[in-house]
C-alpha positions as CSV (number, residue, x, y, z in Angstrom):
1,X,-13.5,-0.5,-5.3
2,X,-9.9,-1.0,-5.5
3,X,-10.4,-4.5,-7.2
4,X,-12.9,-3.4,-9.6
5,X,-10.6,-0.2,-10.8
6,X,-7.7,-2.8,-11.3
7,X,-9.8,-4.7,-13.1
8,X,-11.2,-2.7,-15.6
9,X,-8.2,-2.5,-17.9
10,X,-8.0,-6.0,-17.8
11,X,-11.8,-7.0,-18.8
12,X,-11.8,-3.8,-21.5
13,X,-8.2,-4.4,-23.4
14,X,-8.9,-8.7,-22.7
15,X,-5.3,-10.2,-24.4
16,X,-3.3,-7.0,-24.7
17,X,-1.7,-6.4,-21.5
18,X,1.0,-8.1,-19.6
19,X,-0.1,-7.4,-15.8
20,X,-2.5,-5.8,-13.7
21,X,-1.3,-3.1,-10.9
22,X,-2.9,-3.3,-7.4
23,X,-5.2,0.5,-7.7
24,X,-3.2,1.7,-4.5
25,X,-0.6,4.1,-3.2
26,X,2.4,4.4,-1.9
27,X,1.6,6.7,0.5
28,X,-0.6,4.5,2.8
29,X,2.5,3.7,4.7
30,X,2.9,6.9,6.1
31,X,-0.8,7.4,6.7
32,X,-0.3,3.5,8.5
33,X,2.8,5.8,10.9
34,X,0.5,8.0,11.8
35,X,0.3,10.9,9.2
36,X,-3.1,12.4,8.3
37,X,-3.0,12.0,3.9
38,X,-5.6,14.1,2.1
39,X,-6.3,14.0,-1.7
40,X,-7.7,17.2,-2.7
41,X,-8.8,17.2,-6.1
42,X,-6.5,18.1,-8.9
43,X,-3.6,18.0,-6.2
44,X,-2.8,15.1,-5.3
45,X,-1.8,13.2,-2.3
46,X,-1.2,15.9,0.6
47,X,-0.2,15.6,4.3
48,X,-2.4,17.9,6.9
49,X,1.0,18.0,9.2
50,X,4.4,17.5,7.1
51,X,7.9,16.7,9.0
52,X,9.1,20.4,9.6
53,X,11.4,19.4,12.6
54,X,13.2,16.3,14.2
55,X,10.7,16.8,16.9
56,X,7.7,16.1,14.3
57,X,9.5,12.6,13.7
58,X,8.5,11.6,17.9
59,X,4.7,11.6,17.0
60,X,4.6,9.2,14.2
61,X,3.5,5.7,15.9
62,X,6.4,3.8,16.6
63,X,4.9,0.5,16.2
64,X,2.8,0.1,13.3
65,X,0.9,-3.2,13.0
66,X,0.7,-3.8,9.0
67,X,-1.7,-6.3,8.9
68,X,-4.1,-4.0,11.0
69,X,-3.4,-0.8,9.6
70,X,-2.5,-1.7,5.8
71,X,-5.3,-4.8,5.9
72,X,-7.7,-3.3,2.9
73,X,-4.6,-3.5,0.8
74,X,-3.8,-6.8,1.5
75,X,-7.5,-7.6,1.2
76,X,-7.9,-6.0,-2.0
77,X,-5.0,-8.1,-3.5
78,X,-6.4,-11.1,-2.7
79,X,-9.4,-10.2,-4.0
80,X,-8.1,-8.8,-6.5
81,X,-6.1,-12.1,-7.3
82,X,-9.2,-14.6,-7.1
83,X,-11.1,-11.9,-9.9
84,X,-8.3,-11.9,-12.6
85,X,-8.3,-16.0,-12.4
86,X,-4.7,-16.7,-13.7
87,X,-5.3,-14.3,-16.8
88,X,-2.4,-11.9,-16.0
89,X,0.1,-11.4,-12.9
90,X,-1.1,-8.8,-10.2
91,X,1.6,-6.2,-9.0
92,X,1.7,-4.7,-5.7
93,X,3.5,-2.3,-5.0
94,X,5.4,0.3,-2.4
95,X,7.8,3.4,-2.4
96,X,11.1,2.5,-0.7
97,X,12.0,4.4,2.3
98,X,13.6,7.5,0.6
99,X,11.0,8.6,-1.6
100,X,8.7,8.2,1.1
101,X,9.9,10.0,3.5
102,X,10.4,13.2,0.8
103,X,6.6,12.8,0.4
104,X,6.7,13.1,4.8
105,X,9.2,16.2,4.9
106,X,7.6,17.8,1.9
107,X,3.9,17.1,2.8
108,X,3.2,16.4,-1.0
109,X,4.9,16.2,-4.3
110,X,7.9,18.7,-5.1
111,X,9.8,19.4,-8.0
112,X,13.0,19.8,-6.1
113,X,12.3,18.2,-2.9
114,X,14.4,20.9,-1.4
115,X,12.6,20.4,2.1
116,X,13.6,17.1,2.2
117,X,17.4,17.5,1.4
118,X,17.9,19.9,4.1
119,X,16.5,17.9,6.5
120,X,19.0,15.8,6.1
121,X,21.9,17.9,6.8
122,X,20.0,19.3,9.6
123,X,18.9,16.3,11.1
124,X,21.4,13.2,10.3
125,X,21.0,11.3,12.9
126,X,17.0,11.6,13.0
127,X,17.1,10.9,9.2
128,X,18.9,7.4,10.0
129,X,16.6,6.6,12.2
130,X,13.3,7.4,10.5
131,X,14.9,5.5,7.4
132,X,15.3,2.7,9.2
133,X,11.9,2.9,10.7
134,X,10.4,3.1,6.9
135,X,12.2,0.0,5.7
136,X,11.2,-2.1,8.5
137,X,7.5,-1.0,7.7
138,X,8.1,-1.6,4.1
139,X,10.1,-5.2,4.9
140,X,6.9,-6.8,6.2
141,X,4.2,-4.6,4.0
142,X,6.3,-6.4,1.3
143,X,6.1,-9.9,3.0
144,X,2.0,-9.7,4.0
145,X,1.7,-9.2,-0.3
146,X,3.2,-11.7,-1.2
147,X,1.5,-14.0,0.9
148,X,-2.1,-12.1,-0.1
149,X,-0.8,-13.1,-3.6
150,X,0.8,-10.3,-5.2
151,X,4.0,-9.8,-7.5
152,X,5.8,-7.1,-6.0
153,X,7.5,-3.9,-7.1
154,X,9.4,-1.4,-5.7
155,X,9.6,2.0,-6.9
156,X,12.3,4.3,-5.9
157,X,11.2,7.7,-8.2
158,X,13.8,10.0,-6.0
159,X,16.6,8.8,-6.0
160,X,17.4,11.3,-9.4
161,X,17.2,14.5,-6.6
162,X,20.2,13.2,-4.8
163,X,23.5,14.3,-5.0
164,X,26.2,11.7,-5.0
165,X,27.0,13.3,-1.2
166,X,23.4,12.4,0.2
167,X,23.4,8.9,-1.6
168,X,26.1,7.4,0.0
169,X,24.7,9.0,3.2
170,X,21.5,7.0,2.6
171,X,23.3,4.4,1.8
172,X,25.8,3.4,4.3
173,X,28.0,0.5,3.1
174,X,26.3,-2.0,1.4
175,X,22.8,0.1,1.6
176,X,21.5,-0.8,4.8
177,X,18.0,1.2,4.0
178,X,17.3,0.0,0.3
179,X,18.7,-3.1,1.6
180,X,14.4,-5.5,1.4
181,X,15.1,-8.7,3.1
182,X,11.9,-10.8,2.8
183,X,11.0,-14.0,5.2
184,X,8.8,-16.4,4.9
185,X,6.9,-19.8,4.5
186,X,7.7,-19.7,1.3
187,X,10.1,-17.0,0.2
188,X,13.7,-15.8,0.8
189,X,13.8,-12.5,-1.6
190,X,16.4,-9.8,-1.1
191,X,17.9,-6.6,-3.2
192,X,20.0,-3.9,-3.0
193,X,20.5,-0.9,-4.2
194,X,24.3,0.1,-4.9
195,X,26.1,3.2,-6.4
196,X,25.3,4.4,-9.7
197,X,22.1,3.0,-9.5
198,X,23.2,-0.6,-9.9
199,X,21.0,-3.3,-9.0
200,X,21.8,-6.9,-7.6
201,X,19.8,-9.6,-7.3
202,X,19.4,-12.7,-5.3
203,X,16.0,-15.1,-5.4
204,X,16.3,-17.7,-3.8
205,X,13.2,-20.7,-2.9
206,X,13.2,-21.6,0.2
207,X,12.4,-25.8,-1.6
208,X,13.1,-26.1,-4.8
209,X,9.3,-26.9,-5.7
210,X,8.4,-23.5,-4.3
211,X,7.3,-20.6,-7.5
212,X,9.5,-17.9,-7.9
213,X,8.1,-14.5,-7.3
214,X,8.8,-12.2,-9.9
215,X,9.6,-8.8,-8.9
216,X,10.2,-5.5,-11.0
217,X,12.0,-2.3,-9.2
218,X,11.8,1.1,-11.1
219,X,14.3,4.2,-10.1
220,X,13.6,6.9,-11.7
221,X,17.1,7.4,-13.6
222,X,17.8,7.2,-17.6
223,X,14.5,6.3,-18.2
224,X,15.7,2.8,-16.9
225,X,14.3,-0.3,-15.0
226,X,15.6,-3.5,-13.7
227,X,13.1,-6.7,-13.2
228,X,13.4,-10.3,-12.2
């Protein structure tokens, strides 16, 4: 289902588009932690059980196997990849760690995401850790697409809510959460995200026969974007 709703875009507007998206969302990495995910009709994407406490962050699993848990993604990309036959790239795609956990705290989308703010004064040290916990999910969800054959993207849509106080709290020194080291066969790929939403880069082939992978980020500030 997932590779024919990608596709259809594709097949109906043949020529006129630059890239297909992986039909997916970003919220299957909480669901893979252990949160139950509902979509109720005309809602959107809910949590049954949101983050109300620093206690609710000891039931989420602590090891979460990504090729088990996240598979039918990975499955649907290749898929996915085989059907569009070269015609256009194929994005993948995940929310990095902060937007994802205001989705956890808030237990759905917000337009203030004042849940998630003060849980992060309440809870600084649990906030660290859960962070950390995300990005390390997020690391190898990012690795296993690239080897099912996706471009990659990472979309960062909060990062607008945050005052320049709680930024550089996420982001201790030189962004040690937003900080998405990929390793493997065939890839070295790292970014990270600095103040004022500025965005380096460094791609790097492991030989120098190996494809670059191209990869597009999108924050949520200016109306901006960055890709490579």
């Amino acid at each position: 289902m997932a590779c024919k709703i990608t596709l259809q875009p594709i097949d109906r507007y043949a020529g006129l588009l630059d890239a297909s998206i992986i039909f997916s969302d970003i919220l299957v990495v909480p669901k893979a932690m252990g949160m139950s995910l509902q979509m109720p009709p005309g809602k959107g994407p809910t949590f049954d059980h949101p983050l109300d406490t620093s206690q609710d962050i000891k039931k989420l699993n602590t090891n979460v196997d990504v090729r088990k848990e996240l598979g039918y993604v990975l499955d649907a990309i290749t898929l996915t990849r085989k059907k569009l036959n070269g015609r256009v790239p194929l994005f993948g795609f995940i929310g990095a760690p902060w937007t994802l956990m205001g989705y956890m705290i808030e237990g759905g989308g917000s337009k203030t995401y004042t849940k998630s703010k003060s849980f992060l004064y309440k809870y600084p040290e649990e906030s660290k850790e859960l962070l950390q916990r995300i990005t390390d999910i997020c690391i190898e969800f990012l690795a296993e697409q690239v080897m099912a054959g996706a471009q990659v993207s990472l979309s960062q849509m909060l990062r607008w809510l945050l005052t320049e106080r709680l930024y550089k709290f996420l982001i201790p020194g030189q962004g040690n959460y937003l900080r998405l080291t990929l390793l493997s066969s065939r890839y070295r790929i790292s970014c990270k995200s600095r103040r004022k939403c500025m965005l380096s880069w460094n791609l790097e082939a492991i030989t120098p026969s190996t494809p670059a992978c191209p990869w597009l980020f999108l924050q949520r500030v200016l109306g901006m974007h960055w890709s490579c």
